[in-house]
mmCIF file as gemmi writes it, N, C-alpha and C atoms, coordinates in Angstrom:
data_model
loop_
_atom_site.group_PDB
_atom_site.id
_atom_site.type_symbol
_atom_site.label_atom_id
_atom_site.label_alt_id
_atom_site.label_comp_id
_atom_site.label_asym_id
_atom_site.label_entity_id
_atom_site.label_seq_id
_atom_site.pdbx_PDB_ins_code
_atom_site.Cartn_x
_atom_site.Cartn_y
_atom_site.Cartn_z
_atom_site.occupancy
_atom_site.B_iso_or_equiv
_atom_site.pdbx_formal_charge
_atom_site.auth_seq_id
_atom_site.auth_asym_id
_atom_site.pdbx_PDB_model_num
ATOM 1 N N . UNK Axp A 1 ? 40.61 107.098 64.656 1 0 ? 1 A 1
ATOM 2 C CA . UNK Axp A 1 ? 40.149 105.767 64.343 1 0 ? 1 A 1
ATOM 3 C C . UNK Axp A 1 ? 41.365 104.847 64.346 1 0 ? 1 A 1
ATOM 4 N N . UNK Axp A 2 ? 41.367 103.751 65.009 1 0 ? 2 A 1
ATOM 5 C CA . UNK Axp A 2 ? 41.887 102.782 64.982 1 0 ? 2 A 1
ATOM 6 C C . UNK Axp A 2 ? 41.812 101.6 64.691 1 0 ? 2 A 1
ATOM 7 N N . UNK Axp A 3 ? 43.135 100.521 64.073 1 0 ? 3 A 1
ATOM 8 C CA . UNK Axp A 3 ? 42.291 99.178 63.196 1 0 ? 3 A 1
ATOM 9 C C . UNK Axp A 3 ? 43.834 98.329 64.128 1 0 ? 3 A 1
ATOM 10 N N . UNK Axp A 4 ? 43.181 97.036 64.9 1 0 ? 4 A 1
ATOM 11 C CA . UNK Axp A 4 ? 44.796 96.4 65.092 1 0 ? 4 A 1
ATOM 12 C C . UNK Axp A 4 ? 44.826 95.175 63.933 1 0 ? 4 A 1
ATOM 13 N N . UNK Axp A 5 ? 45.941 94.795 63.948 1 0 ? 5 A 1
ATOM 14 C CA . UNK Axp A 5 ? 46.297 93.599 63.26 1 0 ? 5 A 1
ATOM 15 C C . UNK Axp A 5 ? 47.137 92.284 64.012 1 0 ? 5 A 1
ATOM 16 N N . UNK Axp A 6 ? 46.594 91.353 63.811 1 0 ? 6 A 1
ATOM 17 C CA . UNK Axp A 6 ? 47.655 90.349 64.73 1 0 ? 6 A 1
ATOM 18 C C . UNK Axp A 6 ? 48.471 89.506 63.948 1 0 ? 6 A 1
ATOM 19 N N . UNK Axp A 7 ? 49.694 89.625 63.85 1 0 ? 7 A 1
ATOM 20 C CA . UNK Axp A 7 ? 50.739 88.846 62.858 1 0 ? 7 A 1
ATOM 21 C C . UNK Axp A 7 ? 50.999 87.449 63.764 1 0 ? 7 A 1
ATOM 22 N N . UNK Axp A 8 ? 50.148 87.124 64.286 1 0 ? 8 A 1
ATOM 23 C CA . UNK Axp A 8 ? 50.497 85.901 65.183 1 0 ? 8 A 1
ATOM 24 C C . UNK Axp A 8 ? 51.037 84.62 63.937 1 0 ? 8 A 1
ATOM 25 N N . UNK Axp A 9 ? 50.778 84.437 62.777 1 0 ? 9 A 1
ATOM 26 C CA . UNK Axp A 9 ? 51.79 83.398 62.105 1 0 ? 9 A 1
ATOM 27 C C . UNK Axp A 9 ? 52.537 83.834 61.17 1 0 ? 9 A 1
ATOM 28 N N . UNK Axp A 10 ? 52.978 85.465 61.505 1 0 ? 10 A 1
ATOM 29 C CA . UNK Axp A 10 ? 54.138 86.284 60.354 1 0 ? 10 A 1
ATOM 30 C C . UNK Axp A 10 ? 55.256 85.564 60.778 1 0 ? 10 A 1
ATOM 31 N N . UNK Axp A 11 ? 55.831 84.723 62.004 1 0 ? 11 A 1
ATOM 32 C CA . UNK Axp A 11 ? 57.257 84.589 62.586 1 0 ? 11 A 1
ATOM 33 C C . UNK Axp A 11 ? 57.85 83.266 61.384 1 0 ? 11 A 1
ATOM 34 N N . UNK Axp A 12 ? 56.318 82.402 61.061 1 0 ? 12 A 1
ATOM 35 C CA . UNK Axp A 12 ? 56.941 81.193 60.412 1 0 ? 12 A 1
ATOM 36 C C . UNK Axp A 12 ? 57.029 81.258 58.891 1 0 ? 12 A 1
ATOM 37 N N . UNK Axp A 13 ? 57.278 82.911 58.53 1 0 ? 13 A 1
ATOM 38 C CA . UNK Axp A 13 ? 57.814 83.239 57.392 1 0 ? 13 A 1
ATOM 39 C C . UNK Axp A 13 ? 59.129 83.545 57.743 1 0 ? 13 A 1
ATOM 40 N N . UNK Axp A 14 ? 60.026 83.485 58.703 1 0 ? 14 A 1
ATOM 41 C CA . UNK Axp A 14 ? 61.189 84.192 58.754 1 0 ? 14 A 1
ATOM 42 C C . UNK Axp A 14 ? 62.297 82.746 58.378 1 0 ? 14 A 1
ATOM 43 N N . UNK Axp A 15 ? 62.986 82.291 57.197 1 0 ? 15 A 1
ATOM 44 C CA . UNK Axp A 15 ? 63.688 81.396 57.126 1 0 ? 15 A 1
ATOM 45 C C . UNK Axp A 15 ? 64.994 81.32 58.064 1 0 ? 15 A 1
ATOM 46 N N . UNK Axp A 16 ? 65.183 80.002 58.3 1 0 ? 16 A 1
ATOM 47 C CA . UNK Axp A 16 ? 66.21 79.893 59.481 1 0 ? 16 A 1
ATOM 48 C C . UNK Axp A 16 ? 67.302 79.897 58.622 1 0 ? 16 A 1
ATOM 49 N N . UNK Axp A 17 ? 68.769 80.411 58.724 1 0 ? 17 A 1
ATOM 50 C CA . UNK Axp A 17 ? 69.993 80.229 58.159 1 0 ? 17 A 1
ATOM 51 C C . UNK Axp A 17 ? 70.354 79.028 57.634 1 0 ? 17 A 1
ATOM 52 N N . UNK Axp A 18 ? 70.922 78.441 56.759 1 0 ? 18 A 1
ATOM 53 C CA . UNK Axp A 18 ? 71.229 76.897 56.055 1 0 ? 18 A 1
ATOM 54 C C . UNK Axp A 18 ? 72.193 76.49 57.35 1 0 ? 18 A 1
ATOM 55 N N . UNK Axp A 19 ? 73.237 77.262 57.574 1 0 ? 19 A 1
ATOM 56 C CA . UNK Axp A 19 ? 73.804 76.597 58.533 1 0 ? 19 A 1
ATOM 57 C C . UNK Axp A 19 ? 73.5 76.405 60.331 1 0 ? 19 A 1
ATOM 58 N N . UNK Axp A 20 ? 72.313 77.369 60.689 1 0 ? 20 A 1
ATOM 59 C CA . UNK Axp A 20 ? 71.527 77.166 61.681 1 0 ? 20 A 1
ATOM 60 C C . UNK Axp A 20 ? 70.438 75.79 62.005 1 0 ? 20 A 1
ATOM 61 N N . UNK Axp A 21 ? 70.19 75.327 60.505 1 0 ? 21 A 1
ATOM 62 C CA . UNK Axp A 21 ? 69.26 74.69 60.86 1 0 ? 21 A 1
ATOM 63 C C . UNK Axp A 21 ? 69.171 73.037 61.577 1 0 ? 21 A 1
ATOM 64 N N . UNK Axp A 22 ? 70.932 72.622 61.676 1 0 ? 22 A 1
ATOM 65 C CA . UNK Axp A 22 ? 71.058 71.778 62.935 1 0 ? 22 A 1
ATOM 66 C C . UNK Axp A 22 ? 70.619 71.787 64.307 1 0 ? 22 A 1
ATOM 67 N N . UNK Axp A 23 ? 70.536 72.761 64.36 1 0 ? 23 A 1
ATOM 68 C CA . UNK Axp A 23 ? 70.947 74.021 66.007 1 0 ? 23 A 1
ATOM 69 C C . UNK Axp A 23 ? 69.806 73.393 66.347 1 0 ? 23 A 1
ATOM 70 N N . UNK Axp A 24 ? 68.261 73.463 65.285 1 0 ? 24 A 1
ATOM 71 C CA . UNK Axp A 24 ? 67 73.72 66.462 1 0 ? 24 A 1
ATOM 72 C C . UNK Axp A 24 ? 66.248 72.356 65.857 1 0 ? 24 A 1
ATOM 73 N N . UNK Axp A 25 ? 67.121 70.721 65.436 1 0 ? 25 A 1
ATOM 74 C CA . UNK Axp A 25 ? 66.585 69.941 65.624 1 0 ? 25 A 1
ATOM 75 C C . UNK Axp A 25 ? 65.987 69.193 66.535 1 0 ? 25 A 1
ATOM 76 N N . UNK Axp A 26 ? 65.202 68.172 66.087 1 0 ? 26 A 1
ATOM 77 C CA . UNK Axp A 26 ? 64.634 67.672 67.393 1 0 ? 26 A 1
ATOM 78 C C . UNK Axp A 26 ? 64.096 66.149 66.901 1 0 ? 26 A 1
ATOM 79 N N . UNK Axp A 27 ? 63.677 65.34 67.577 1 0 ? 27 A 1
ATOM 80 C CA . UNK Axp A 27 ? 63.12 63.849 67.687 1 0 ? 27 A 1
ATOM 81 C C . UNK Axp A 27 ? 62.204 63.704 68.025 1 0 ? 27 A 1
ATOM 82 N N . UNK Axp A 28 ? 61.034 62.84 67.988 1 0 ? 28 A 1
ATOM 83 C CA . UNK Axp A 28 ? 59.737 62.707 68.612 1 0 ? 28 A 1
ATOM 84 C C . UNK Axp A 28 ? 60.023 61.121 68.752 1 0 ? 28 A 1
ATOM 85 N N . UNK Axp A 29 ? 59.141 60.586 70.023 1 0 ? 29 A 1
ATOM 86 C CA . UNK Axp A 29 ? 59.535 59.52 70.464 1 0 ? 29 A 1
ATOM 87 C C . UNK Axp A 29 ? 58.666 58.78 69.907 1 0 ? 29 A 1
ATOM 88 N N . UNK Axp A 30 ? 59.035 57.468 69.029 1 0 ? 30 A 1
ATOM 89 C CA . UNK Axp A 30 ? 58.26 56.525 68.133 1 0 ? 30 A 1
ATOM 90 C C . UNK Axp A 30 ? 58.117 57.032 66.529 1 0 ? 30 A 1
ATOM 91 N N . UNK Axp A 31 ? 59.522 57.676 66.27 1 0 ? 31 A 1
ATOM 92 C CA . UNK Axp A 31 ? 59.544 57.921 65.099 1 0 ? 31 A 1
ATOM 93 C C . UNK Axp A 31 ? 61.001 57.978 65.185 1 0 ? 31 A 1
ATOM 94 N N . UNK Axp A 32 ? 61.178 57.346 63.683 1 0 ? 32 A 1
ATOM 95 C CA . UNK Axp A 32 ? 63.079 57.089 63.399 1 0 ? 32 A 1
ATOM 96 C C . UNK Axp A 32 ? 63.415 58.408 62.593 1 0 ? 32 A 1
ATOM 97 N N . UNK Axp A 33 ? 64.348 59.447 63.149 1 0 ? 33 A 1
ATOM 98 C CA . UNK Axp A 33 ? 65.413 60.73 62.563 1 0 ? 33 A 1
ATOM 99 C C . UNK Axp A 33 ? 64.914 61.589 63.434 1 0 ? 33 A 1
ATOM 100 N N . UNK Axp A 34 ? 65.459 62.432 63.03 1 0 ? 34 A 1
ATOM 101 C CA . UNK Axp A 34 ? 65.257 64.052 63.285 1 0 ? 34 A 1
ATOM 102 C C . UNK Axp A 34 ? 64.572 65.022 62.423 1 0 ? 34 A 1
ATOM 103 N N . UNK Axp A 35 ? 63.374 66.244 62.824 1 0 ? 35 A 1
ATOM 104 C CA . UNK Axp A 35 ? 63.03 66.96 62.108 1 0 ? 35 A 1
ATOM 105 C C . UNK Axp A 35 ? 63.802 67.993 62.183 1 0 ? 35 A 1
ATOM 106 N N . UNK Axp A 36 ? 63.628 68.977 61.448 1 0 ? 36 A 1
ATOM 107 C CA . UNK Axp A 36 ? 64.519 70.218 61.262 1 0 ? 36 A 1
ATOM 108 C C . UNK Axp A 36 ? 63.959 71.332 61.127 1 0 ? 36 A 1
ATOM 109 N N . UNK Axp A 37 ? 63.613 72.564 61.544 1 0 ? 37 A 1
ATOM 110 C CA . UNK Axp A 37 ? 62.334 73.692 60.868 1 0 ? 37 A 1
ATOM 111 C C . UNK Axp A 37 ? 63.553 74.2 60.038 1 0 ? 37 A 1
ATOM 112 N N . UNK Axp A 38 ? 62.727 74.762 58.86 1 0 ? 38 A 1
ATOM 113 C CA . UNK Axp A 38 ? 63.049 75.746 58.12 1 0 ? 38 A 1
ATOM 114 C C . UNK Axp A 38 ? 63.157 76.979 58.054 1 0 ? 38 A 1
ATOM 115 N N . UNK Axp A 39 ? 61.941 77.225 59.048 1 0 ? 39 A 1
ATOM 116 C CA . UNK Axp A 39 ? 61.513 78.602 59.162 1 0 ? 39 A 1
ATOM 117 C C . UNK Axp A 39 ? 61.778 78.851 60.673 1 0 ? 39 A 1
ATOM 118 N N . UNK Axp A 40 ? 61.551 80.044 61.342 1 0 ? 40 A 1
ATOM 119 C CA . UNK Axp A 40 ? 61.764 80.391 62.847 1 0 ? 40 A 1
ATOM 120 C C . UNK Axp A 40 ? 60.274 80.197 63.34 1 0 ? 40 A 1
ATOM 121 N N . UNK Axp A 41 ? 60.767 78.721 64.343 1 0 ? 41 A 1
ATOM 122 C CA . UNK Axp A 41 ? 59.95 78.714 65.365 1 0 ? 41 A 1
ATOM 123 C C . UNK Axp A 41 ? 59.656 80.11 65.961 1 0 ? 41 A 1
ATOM 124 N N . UNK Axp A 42 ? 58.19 79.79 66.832 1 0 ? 42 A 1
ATOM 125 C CA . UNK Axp A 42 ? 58.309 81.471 67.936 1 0 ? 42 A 1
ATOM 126 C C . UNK Axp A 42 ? 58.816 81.112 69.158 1 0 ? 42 A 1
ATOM 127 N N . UNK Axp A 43 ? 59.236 79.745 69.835 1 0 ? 43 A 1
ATOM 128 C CA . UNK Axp A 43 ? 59.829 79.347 70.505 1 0 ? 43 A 1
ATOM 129 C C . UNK Axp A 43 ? 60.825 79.65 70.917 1 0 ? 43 A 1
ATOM 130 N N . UNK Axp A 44 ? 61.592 80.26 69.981 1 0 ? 44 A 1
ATOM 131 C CA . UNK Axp A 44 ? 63.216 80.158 70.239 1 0 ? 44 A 1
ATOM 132 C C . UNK Axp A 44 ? 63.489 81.314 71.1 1 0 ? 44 A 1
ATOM 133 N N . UNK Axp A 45 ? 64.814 81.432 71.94 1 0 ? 45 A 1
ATOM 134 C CA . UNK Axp A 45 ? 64.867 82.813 72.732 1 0 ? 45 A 1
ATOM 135 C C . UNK Axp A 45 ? 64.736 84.015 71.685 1 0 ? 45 A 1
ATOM 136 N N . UNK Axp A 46 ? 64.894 84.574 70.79 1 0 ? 46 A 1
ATOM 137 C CA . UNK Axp A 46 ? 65.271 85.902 70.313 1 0 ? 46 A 1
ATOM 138 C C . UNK Axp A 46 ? 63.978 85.831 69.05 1 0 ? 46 A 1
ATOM 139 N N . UNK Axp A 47 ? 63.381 85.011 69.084 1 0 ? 47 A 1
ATOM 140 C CA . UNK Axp A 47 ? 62.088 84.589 68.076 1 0 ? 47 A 1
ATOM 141 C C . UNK Axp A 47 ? 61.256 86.274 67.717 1 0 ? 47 A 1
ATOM 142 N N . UNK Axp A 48 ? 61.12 86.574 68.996 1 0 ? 48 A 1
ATOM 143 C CA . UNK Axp A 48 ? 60.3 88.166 69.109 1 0 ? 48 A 1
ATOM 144 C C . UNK Axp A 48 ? 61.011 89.268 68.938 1 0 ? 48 A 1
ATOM 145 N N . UNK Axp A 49 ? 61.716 89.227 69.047 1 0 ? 49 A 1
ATOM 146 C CA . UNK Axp A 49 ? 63.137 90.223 68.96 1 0 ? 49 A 1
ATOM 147 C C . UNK Axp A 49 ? 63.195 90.086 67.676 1 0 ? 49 A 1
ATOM 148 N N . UNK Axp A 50 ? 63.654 88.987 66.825 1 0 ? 50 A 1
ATOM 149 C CA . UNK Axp A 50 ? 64.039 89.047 65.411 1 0 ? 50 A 1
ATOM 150 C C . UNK Axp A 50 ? 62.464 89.381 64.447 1 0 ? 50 A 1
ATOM 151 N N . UNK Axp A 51 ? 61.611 88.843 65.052 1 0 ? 51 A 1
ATOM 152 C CA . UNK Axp A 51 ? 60.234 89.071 63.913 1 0 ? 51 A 1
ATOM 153 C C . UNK Axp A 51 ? 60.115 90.522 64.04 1 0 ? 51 A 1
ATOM 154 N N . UNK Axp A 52 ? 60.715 91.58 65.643 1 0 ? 52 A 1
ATOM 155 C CA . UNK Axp A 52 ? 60.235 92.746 65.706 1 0 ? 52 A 1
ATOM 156 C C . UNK Axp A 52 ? 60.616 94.168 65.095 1 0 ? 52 A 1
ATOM 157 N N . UNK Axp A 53 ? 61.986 93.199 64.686 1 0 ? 53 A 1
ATOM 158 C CA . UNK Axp A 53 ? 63.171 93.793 63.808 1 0 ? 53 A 1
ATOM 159 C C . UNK Axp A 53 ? 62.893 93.583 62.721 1 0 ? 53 A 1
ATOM 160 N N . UNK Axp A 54 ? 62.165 92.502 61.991 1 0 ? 54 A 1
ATOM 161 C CA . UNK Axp A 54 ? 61.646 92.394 60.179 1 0 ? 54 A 1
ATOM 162 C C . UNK Axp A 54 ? 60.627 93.463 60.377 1 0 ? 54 A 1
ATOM 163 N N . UNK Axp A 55 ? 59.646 93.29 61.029 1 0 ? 55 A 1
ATOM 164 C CA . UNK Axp A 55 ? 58.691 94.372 61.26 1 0 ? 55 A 1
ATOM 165 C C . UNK Axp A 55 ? 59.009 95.826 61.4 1 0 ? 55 A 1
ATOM 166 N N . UNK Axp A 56 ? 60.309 96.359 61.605 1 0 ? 56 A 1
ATOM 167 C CA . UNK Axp A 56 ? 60.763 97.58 61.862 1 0 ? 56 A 1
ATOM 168 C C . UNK Axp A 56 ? 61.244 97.758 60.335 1 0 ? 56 A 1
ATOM 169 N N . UNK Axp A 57 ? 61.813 97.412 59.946 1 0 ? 57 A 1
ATOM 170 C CA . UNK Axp A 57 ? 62.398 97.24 58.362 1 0 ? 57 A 1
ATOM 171 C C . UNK Axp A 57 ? 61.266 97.205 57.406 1 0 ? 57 A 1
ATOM 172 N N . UNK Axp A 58 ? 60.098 96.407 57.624 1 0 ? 58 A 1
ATOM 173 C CA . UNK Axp A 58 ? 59.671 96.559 56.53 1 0 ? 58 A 1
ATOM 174 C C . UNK Axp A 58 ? 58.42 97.862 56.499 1 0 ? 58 A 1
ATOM 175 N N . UNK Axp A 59 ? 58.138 98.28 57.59 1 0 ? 59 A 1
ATOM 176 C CA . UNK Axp A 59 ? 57.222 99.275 58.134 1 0 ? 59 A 1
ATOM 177 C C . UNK Axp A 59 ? 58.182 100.677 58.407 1 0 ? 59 A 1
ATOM 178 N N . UNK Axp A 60 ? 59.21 100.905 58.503 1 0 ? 60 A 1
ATOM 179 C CA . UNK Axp A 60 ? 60.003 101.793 58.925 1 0 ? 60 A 1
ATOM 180 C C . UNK Axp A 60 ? 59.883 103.32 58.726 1 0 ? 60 A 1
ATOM 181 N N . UNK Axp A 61 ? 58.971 103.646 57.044 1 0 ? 61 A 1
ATOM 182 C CA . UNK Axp A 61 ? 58.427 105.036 57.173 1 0 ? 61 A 1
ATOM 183 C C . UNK Axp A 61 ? 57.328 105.322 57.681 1 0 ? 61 A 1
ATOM 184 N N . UNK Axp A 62 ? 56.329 104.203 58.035 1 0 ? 62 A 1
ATOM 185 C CA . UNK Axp A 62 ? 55.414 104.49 58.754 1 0 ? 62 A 1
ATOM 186 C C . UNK Axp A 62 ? 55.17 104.6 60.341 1 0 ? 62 A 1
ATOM 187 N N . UNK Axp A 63 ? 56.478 104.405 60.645 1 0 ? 63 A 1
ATOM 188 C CA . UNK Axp A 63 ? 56.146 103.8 62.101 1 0 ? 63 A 1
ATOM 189 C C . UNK Axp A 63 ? 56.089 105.093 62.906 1 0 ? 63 A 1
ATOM 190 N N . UNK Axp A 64 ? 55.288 105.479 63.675 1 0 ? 64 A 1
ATOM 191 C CA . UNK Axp A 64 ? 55.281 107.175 64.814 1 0 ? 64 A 1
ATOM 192 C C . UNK Axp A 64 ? 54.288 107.877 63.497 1 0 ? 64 A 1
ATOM 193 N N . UNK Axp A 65 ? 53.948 107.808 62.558 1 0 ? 65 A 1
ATOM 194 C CA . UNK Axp A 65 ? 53.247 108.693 61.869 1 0 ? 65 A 1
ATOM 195 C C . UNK Axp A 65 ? 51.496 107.655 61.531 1 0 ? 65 A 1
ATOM 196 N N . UNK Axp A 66 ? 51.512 106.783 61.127 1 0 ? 66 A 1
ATOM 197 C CA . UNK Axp A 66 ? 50.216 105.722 60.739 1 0 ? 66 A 1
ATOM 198 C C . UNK Axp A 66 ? 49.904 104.601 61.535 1 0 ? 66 A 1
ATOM 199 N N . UNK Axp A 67 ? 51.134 104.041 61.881 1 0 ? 67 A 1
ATOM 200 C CA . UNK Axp A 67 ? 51.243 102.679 62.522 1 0 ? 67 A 1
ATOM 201 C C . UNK Axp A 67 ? 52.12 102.829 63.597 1 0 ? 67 A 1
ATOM 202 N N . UNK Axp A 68 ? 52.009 102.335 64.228 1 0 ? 68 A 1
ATOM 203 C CA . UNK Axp A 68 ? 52.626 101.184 65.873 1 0 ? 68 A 1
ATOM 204 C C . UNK Axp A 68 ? 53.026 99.746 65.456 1 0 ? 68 A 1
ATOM 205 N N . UNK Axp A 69 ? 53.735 99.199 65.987 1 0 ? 69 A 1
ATOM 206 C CA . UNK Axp A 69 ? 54.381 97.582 65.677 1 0 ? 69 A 1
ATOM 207 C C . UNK Axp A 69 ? 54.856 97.314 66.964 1 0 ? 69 A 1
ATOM 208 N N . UNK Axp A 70 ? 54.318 96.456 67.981 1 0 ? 70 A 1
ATOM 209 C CA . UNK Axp A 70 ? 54.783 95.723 69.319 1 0 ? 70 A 1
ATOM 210 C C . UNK Axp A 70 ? 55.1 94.183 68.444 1 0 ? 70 A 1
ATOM 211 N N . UNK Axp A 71 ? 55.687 93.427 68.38 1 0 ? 71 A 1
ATOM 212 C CA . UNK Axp A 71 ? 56.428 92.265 68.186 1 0 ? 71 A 1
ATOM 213 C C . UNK Axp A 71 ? 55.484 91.87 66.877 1 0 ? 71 A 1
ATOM 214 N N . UNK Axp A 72 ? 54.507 91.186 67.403 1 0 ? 72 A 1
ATOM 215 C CA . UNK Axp A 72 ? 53.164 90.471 66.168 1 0 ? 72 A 1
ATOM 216 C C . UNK Axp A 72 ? 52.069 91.668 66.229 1 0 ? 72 A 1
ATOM 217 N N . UNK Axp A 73 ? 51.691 92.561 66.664 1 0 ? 73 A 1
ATOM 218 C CA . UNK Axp A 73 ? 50.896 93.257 66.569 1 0 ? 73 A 1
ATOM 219 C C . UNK Axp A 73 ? 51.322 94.62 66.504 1 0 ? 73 A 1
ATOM 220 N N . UNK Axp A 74 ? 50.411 95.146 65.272 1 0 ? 74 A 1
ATOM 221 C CA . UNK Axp A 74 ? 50.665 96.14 64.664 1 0 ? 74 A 1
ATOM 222 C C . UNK Axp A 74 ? 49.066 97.053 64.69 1 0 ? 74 A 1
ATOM 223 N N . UNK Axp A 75 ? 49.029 98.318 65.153 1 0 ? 75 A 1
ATOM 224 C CA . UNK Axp A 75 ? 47.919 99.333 64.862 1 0 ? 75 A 1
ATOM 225 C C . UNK Axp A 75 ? 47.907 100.376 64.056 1 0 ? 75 A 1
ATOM 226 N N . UNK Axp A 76 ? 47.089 100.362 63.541 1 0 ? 76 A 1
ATOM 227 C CA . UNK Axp A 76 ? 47.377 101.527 62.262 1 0 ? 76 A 1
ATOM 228 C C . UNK Axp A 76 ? 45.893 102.462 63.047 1 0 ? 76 A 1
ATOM 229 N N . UNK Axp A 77 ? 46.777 103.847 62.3 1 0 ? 77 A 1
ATOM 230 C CA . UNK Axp A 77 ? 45.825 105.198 63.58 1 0 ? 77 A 1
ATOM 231 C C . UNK Axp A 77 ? 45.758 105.941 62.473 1 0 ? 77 A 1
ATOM 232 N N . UNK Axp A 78 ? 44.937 107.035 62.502 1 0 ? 78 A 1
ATOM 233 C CA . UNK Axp A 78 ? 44.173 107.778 61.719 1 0 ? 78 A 1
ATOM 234 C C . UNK Axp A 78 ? 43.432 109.104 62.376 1 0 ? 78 A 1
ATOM 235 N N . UNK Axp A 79 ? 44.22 110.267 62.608 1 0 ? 79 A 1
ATOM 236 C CA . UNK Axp A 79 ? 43.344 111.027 63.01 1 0 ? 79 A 1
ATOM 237 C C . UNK Axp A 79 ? 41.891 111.5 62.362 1 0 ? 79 A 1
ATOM 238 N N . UNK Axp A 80 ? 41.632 111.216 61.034 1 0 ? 80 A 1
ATOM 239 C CA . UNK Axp A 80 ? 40.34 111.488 60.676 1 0 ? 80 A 1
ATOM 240 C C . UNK Axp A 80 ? 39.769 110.279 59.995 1 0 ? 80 A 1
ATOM 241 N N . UNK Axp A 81 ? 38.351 109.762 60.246 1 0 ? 81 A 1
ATOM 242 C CA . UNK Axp A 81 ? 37.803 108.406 59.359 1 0 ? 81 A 1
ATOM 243 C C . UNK Axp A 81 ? 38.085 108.118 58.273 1 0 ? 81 A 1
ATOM 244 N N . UNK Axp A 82 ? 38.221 109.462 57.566 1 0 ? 82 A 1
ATOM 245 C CA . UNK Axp A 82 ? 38.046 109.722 55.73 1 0 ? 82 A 1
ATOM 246 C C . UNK Axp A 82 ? 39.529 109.051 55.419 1 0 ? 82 A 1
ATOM 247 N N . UNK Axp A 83 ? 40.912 109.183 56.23 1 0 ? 83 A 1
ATOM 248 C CA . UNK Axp A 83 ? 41.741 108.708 56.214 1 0 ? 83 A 1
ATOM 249 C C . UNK Axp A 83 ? 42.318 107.865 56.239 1 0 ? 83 A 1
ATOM 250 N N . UNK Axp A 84 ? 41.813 106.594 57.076 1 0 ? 84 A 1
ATOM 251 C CA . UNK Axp A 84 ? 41.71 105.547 57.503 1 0 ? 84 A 1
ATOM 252 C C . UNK Axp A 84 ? 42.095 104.339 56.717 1 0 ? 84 A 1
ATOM 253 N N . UNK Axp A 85 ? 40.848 104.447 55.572 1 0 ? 85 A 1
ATOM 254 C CA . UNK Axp A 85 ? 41.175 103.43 54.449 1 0 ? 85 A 1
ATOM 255 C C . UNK Axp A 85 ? 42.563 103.457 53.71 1 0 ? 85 A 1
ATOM 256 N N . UNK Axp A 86 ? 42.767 104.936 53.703 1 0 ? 86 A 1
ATOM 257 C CA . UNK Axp A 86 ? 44.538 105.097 52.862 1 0 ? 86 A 1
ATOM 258 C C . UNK Axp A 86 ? 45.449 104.994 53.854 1 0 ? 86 A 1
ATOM 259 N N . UNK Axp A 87 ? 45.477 104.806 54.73 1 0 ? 87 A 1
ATOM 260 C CA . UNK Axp A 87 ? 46.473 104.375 55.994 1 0 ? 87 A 1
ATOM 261 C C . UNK Axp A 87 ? 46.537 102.779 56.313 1 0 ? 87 A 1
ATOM 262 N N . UNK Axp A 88 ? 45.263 102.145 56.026 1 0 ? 88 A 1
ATOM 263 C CA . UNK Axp A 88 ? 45.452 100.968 55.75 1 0 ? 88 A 1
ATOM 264 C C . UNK Axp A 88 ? 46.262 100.321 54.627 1 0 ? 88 A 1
């Protein structure tokens, strides 16, 4: 039995560094300053790479035995039904 999960807005929990957060300002046209994210866009080059690496860390005894983790999506497996719920 299998269950997937999609972490598609886990990335804009990852806080950006205090001193990074110049790096990925930006302007919108008809508005006076600059915004700043706080958190990691999924935009950025290494955006998937770094969320896939929190995801390895925080899943790390489960991973090859309950669960799978590709970047935002994660499957949790269960060779028997009865099991399933405690693997969740």
């Amino acid at each position: 039995m299998s269950s997937f999960m999609d972490g598609n807005a886990g990335h804009n929990q990852i806080m950006v560094a205090e001193e990074d957060i110049h790096k990925i300002a930006f302007m919108c046209l008809g508005h006076i300053g600059a915004f700043e994210y706080i958190v990691r866009p999924f935009g950025l080059r290494n955006a998937g790479a770094t969320y896939q690496r929190a995801l390895n860390s925080v899943f790390h005894d489960m991973i090859g035995h309950s669960l799978e983790v590709y970047i935002d999506d994660v499957v949790i497996k269960s060779p028997e039904k009865g099991d399933h719920v405690s693997n969740l």
